[in-house]
C-alpha positions as CSV (number, residue, x, y, z in Angstrom):
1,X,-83.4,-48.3,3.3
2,X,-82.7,-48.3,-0.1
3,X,-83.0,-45.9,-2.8
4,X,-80.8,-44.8,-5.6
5,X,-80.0,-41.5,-7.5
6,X,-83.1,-41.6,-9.8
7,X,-84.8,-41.7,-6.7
8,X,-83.3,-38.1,-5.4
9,X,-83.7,-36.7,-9.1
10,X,-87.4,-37.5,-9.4
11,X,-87.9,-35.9,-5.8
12,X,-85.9,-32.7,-6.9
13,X,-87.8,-32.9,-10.3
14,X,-91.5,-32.6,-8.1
15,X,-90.3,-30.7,-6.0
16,X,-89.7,-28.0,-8.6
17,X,-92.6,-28.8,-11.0
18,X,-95.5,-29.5,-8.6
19,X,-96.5,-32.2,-10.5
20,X,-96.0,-36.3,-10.8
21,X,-96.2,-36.0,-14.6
22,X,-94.4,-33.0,-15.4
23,X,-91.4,-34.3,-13.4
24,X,-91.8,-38.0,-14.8
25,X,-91.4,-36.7,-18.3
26,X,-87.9,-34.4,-17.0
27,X,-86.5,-37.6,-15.3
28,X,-87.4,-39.5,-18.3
29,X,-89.9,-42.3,-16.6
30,X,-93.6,-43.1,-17.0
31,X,-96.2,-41.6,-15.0
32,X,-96.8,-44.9,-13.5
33,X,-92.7,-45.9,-13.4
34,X,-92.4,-42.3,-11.2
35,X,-95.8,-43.3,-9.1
36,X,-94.4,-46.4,-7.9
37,X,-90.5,-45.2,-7.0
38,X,-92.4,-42.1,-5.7
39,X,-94.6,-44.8,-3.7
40,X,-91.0,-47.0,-2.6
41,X,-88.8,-44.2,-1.4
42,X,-92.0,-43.0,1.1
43,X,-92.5,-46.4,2.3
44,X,-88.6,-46.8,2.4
45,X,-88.0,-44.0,4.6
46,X,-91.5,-44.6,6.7
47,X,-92.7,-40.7,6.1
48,X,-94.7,-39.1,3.1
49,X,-92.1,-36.6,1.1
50,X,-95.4,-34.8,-0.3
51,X,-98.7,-33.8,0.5
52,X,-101.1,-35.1,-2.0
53,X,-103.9,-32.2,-3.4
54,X,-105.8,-31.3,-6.3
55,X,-103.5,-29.0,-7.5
56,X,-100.8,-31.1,-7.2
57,X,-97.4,-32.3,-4.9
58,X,-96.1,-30.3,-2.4
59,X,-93.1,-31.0,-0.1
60,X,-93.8,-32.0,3.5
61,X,-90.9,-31.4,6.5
62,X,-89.4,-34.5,5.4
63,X,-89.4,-33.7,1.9
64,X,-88.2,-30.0,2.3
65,X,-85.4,-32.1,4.7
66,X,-84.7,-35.1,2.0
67,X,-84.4,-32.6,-0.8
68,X,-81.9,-30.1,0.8
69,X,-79.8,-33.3,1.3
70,X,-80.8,-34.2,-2.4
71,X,-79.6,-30.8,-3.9
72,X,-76.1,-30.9,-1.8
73,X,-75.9,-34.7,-3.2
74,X,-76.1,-33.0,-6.8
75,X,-73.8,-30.0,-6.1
76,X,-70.9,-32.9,-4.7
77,X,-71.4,-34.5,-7.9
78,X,-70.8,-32.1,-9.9
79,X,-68.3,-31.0,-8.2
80,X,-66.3,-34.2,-8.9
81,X,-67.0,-34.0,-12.3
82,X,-65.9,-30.6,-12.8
83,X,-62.6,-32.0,-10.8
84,X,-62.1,-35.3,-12.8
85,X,-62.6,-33.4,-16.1
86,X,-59.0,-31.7,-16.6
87,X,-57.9,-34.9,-16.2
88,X,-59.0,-36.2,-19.1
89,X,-57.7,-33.1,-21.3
90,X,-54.2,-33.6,-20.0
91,X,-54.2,-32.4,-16.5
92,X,-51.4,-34.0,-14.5
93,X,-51.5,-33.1,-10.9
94,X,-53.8,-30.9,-8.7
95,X,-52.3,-29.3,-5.4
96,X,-54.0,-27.9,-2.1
97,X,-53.5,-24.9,-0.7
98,X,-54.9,-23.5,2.3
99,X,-53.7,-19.8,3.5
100,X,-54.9,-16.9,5.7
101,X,-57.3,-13.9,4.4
102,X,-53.6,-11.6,4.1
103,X,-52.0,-13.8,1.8
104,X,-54.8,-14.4,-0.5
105,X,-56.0,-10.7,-0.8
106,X,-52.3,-9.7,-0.7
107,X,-49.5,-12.0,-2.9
108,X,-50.9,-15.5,-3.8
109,X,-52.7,-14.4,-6.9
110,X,-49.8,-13.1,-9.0
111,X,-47.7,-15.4,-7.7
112,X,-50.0,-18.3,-7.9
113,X,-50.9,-16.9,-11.9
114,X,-47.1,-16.5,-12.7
115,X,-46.9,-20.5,-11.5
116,X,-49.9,-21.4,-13.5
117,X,-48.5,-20.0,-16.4
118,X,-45.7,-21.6,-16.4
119,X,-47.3,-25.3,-15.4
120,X,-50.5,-25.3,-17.3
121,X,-51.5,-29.0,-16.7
122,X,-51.2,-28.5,-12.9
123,X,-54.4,-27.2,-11.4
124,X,-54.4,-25.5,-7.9
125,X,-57.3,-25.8,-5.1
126,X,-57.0,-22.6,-2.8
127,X,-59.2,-22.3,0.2
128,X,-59.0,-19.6,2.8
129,X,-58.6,-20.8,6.0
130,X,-57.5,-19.1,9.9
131,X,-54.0,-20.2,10.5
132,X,-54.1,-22.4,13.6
133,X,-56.0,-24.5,11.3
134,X,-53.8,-24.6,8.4
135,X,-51.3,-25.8,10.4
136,X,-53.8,-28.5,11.9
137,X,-54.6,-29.6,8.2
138,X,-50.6,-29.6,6.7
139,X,-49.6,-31.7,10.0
140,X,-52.7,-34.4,9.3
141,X,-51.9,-34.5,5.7
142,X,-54.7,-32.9,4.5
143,X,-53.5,-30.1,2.6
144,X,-50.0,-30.1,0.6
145,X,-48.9,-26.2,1.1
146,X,-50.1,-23.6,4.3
147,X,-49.6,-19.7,4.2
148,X,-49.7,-18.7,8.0
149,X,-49.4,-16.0,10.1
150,X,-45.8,-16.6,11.4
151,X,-46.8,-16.0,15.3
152,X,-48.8,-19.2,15.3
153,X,-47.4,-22.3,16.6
154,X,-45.4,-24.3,13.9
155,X,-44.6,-27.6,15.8
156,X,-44.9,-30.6,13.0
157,X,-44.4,-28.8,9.8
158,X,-41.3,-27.8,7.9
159,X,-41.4,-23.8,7.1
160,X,-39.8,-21.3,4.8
161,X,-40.1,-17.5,4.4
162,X,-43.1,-16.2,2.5
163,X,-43.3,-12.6,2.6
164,X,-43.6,-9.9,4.8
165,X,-46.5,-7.5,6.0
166,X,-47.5,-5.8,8.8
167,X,-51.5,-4.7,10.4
168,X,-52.2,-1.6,10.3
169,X,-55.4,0.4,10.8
170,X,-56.7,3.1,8.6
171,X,-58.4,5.9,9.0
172,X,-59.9,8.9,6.5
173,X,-57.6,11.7,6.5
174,X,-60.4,14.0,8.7
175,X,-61.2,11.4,11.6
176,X,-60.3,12.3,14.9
177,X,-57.8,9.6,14.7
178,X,-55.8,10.8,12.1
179,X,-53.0,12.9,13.3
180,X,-52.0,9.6,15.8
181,X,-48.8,7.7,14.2
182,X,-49.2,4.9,16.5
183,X,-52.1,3.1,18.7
184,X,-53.0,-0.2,20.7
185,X,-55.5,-2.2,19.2
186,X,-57.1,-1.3,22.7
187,X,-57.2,2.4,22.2
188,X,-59.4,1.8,19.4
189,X,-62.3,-0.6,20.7
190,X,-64.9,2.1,21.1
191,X,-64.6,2.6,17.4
192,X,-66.8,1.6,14.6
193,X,-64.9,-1.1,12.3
194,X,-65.5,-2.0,8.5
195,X,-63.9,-6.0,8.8
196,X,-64.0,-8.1,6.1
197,X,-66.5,-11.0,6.2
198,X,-67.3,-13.3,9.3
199,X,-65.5,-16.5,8.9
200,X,-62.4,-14.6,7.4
201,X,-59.3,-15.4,9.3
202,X,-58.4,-12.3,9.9
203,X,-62.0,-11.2,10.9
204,X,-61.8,-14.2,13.7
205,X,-58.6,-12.9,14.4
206,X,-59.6,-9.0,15.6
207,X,-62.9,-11.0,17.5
208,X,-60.9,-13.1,19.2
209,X,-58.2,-10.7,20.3
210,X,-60.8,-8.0,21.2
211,X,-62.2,-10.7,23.2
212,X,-58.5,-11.3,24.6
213,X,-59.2,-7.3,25.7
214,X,-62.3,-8.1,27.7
215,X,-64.4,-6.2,25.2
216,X,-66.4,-6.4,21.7
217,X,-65.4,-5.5,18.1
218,X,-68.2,-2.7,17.1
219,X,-68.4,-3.9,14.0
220,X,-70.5,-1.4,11.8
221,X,-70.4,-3.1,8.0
222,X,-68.8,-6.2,6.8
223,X,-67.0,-6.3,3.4
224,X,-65.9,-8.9,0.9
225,X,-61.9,-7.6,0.5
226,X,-59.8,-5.6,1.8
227,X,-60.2,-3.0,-1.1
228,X,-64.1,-2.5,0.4
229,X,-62.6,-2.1,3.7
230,X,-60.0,0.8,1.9
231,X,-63.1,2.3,0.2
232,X,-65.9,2.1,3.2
233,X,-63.8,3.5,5.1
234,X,-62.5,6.3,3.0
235,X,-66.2,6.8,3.2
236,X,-66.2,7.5,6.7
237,X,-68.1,4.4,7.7
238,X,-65.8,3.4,10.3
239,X,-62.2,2.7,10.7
240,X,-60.9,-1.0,9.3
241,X,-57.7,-2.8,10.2
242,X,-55.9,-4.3,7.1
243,X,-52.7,-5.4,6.2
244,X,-50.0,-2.7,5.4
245,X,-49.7,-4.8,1.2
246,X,-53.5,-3.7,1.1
247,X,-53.5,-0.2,1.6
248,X,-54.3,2.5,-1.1
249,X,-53.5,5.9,-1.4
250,X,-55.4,8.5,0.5
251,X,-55.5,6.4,3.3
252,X,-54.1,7.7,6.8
253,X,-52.6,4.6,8.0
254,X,-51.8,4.4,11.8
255,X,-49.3,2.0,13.5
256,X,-50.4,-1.1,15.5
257,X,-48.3,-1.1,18.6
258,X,-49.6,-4.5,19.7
259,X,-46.8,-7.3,19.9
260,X,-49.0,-9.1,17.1
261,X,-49.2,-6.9,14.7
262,X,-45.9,-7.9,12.4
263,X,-47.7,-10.5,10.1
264,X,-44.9,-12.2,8.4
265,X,-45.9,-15.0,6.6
266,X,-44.6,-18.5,6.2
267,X,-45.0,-21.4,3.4
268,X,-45.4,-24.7,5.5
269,X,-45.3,-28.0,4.4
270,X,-45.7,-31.5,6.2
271,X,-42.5,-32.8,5.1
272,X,-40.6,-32.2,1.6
273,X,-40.5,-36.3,0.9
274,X,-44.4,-35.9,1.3
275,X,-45.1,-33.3,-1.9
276,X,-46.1,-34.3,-5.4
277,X,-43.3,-33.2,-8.1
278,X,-46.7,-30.6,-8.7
279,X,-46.6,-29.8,-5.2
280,X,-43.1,-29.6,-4.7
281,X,-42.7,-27.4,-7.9
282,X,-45.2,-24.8,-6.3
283,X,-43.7,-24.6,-3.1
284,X,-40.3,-23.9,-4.3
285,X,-41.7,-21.0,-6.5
286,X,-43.5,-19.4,-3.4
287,X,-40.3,-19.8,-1.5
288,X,-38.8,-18.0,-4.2
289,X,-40.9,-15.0,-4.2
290,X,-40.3,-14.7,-0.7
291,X,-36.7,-14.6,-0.8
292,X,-36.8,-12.3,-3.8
293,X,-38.8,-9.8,-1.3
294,X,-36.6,-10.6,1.3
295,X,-33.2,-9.6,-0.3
296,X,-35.1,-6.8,-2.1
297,X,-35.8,-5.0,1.6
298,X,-32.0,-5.9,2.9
């Protein structure tokens, strides 16, 4: 089975057009050139991609199938050349980070900005990730720097302080719930939440510790950030859970008395001889911030 680029261009290009020769002339090919890859790929793959009518090409099953595959095919491509590019303007090193929802809502962009400003050629991919899984990806190699939950299991990586926070849930100041200081996550099931997003960490964190409960999160509205979650509940639209860093004013915050409810964070690394001088730069600076925050609340 062979076919080429070209090939997966012309298919996109029919796809969108509806027609042979308006999609020969965007791919740059001759009616008859596009005809006969058109005619290759089919017999190549041993299905027709389009159904032939008067009014044109439409996409069969297996076209609708090939093109989705085509379009992702594109999107990787330029995706590497939008990576490959700083290189050539001077970038010198690129770093991976992988942390949980609290840090990135919370402290990674000013810290990560103050650290870009200070290394413009260095160029940082950050990806949101639960923590058991940043750990999973540090230890394989995978990623240069975690931010995790410190109550998950650290076995394989070297550690250092981030920062500290703390989950809270919040309330508006006239819900029943309001004049309690302190509650178990348990007390609060029955309740409508706002969560952030499904396939958040911390948004498979309450589901799986609800689940832990024998019961289900009654999850009334998902949010993109933990500012929604502030304002949709200040709304009266439920009651959210959020780090105690996230909270705004007006807010009636209420005390998790849960044994997981400390969130401390922690920088984690592979190994120290592993990093990139890049890498190694950033991970000192994070360190940094952590023990500035540190000695700040001694």
């Amino acid at each position: 089975m062979r076919y080429d680029l070209p090939d997966l261009r012309l298919v996109a290009a029919i796809a969108d057009s509806g027609s042979l020769t308006r999609a020969a002339e965007q791919v740059h090919l001759a009616p008859s050139s596009a005809s006969h890859r058109l005619t290759q790929l089919e017999a190549a793959l041993g299905v027709p991609l389009f159904a032939r009518h008067a009014r044109g090409l439409t996409p069969t099953a297996a076209g609708e199938s090939l093109l989705r595959h085509a379009r992702q095919v594109f999107a990787q491509l330029e995706q590497m050349h939008a990576d490959l590019a700083p290189y050539a303007s001077g970038l010198n090193s690129q770093v991976t980070v992988f942390a949980n929802t609290n840090a990135i809502n919370c402290f990674l962009p000013e810290d990560l900005g103050d650290f870009l400003r200070e290394h413009p050629r260095v160029r940082v991919s950050l990806e949101e990730q639960p923590s058991p899984a940043i750990i999973q990806a540090v230890a394989a190699g995978q990623v240069d720097i975690g931010v995790v939950a410190s109550d998950v299991g650290l076995s394989g990586v070297e550690t250092r302080p981030y920062r500290q926070d703390r989950l809270v849930l919040i309330v508006a100041p006239g819900h029943p719930l309001a004049d309690k200081s302190q509650l178990a996550f348990a007390d609060v099931l029955s309740e409508p939440f706002v969560c952030l997003h499904a396939g958040s960490a911390i948004h498979t964190f309450m589901m799986n510790h609800a689940a832990r409960l024998g019961s289900r999160l009654d999850v009334r509205i998902q949010v993109r950030s933990f500012s929604a979650v502030c304002r949709m509940v200040a709304a009266g639209v439920g009651i959210g859970m959020v780090p105690r860093s996230a909270t705004v004013d007006g807010m009636k915050t209420i005390e998790i008395t849960d044994p997981w409810a400390p969130r401390d964070l922690q920088l984690c690394i592979r190994s120290r001889a592993a990093l990139s001088p890049a890498a190694s730069a950033l991970f000192d600076h994070l360190a940094a911030k952590g023990g500035a925050e540190i000695a700040a609340g001694t």
